[in-house]
C-alpha positions as CSV (number, residue, x, y, z in Angstrom):
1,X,91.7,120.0,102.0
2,X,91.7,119.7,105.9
3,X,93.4,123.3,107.7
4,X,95.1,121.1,110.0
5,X,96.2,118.1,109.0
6,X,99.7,117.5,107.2
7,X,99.6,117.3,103.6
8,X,102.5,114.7,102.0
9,X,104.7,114.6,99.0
10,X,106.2,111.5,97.4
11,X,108.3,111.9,94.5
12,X,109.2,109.8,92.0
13,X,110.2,108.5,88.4
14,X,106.5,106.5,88.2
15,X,108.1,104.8,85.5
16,X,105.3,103.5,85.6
17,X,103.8,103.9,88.2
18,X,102.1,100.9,89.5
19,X,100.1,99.4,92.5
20,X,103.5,99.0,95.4
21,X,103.5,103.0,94.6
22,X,99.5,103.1,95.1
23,X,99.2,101.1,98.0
24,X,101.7,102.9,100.4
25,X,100.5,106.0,99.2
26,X,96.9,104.8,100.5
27,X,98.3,103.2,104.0
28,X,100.2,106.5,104.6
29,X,97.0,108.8,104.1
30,X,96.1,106.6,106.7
31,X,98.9,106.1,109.4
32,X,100.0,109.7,108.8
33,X,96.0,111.5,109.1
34,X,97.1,113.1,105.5
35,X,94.8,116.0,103.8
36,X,96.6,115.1,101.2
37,X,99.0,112.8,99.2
38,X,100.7,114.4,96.1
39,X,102.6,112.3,93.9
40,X,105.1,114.0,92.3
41,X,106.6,113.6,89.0
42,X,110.6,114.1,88.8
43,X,111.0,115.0,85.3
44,X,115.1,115.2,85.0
45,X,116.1,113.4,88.0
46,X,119.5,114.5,88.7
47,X,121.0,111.0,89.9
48,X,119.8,108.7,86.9
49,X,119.8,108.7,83.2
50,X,116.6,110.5,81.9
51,X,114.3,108.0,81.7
52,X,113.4,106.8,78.4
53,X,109.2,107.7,78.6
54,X,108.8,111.6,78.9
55,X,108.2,113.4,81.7
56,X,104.4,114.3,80.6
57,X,103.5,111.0,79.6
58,X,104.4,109.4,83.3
59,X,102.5,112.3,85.0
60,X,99.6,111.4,82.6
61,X,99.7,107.6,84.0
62,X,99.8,109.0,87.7
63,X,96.5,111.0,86.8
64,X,95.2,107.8,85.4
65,X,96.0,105.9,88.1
66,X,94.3,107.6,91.0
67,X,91.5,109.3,89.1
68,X,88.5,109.3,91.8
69,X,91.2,108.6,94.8
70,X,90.1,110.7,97.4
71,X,93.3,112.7,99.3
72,X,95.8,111.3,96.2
73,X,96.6,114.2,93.5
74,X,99.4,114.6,90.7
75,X,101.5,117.4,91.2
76,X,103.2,118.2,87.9
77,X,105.4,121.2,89.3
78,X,108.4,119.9,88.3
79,X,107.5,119.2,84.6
80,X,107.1,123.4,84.9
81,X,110.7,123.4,85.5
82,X,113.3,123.5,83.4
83,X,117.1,122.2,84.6
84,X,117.6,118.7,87.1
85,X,114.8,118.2,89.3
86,X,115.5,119.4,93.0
87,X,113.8,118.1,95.9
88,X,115.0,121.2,98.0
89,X,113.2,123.6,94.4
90,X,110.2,121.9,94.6
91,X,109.7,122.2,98.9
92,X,110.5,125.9,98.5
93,X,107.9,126.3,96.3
94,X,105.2,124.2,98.2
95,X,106.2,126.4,101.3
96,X,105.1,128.9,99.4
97,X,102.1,128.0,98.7
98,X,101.2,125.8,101.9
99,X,102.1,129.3,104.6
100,X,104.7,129.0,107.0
101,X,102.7,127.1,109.8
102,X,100.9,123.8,107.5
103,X,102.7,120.4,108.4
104,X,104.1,119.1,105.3
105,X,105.6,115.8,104.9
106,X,108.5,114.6,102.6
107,X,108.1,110.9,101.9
108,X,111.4,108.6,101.2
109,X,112.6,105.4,101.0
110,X,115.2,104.3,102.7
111,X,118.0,103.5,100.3
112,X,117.8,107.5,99.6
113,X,118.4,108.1,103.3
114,X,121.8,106.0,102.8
115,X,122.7,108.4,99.6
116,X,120.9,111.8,100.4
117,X,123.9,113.3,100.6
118,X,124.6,113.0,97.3
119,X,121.3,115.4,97.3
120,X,121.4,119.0,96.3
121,X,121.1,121.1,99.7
122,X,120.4,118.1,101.5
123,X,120.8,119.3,105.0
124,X,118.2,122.1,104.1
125,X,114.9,119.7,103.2
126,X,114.2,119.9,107.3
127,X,114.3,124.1,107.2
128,X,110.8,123.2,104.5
129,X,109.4,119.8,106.1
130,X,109.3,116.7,107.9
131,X,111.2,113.5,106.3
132,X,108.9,110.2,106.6
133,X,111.4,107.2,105.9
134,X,109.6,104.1,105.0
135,X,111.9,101.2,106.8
136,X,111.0,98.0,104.3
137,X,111.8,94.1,106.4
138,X,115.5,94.4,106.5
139,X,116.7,98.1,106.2
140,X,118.8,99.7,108.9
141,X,119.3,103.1,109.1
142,X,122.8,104.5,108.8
143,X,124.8,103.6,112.1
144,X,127.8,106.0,111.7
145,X,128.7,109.4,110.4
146,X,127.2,112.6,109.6
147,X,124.1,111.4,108.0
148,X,123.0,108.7,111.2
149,X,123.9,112.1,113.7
150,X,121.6,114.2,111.5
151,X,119.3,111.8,112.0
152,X,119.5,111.1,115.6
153,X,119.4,114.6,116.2
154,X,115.7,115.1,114.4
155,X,114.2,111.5,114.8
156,X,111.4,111.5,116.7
157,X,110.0,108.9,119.2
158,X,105.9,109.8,117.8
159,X,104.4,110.0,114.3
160,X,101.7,112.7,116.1
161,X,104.4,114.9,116.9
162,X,104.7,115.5,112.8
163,X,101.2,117.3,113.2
164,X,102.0,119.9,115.7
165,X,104.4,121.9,113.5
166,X,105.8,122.8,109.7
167,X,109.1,121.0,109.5
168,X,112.0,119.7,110.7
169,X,111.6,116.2,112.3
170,X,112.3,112.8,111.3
171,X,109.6,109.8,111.2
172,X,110.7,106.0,110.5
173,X,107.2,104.0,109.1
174,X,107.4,100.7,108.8
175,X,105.3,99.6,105.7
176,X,105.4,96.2,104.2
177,X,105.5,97.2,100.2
178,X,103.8,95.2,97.6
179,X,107.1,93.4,95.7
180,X,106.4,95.2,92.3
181,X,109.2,97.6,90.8
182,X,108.9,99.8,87.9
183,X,112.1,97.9,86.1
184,X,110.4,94.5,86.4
185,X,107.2,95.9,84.4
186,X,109.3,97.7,82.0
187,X,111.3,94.5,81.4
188,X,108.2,92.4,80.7
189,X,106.9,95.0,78.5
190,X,110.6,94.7,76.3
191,X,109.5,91.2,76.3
192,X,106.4,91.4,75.0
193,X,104.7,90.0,78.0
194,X,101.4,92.0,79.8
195,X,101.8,93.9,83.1
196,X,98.2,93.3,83.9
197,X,97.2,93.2,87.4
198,X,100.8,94.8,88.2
199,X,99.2,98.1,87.5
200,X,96.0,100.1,87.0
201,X,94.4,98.8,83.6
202,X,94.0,102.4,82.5
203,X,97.5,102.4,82.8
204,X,97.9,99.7,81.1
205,X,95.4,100.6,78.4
206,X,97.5,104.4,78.0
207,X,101.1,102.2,77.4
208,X,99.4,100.3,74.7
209,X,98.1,102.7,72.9
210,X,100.7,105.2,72.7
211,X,103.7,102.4,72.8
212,X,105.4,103.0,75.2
213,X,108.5,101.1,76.8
């Protein structure tokens, strides 16, 4: 891993995961010069119901899926944690283990801009890192109230700028998404009907065999 360059988180259900998850997480290693991408498991999201496939099987199709990807790794800290899954729990702890002066990048859609804060120490994620806000065709960012002034007062004008220190800025990315969704394959699956080419085969191969969805 690379003493300088930013390292990335993106966290997630990965119910499954699939290839819209794969892809940005391969254009973002590149627009954002990552060391590293870690996907992230949430294994009790504190938002949504559970989901219905465990924790430890959808961090075993994550490993599947990016087996041999350079810069791509699973990081299962939050299956080592019992109670809701905190994004704030889970920074503090890659702080820890990143140093005080490593670049690390939080990556988020942008309809969790519009609710983050609904999320637990919310205006705290900047003290731990930078925020990277994927902008899909047709999302605005908040235009009023305390969450578009937290953002105006940390957006910055240049994604190099996220290189030259830990924490606290604000990055907008536009990335075009492939239109795949974790719902749709699960729905096809109810059906009967194969997810194939919506997802890596090995992750298809692992739902068949142990039945999932």
């Amino acid at each position: 891993m690379s003493v300088d360059r930013p390292v990335a988180v993106l966290g997630g259900t990965f119910n499954p995961i699939h290839y819209g998850h794969l892809r940005s997480a391969i254009e973002l290693l590149d627009v954002l010069n990552l060391a590293e991408l870690r996907l992230m498991p949430c294994a009790l999201p504190p938002h949504r119901e559970p989901p219905g496939c465990s924790a430890e099987h959808r961090a075993t199709m994550v490993d599947l899926a990016i087996a041999g990807a350079e810069r791509l790794r699973c990081d299962r800290r939050e299956l080592d944690r019992s109670g809701p899954s905190y994004t704030i729990d889970s920074l503090e702890s890659i702080r820890r283990e990143l140093g005080d002066r490593r670049s690390l990048c939080l990556i988020m859609g942008g309809d969790a801009i519009h609710s983050i804060r609904s999320w637990y120490r919310w205006q705290e994620l900047l003290d731990y890192c930078h925020i990277v806000v994927i902008a899909r065709p047709g999302w605005q960012l908040p235009d009023a109230g305390e969450v578009s002034d937290w953002l105006a007062a940390h957006r910055v004008s240049r994604r190099d700028e996220l290189a030259v220190s830990p924490a606290g800025m604000i990055w907008l990315e536009a990335l075009r998404p492939l239109a795949i969704s974790s719902t749709d394959i699960r729905t096809l699956l109810a059906a009967g009907r194969s997810p194939r080419y919506l997802l890596p085969e090995p992750v298809v191969d692992y739902i068949e065999r142990n039945a999932l969805y």
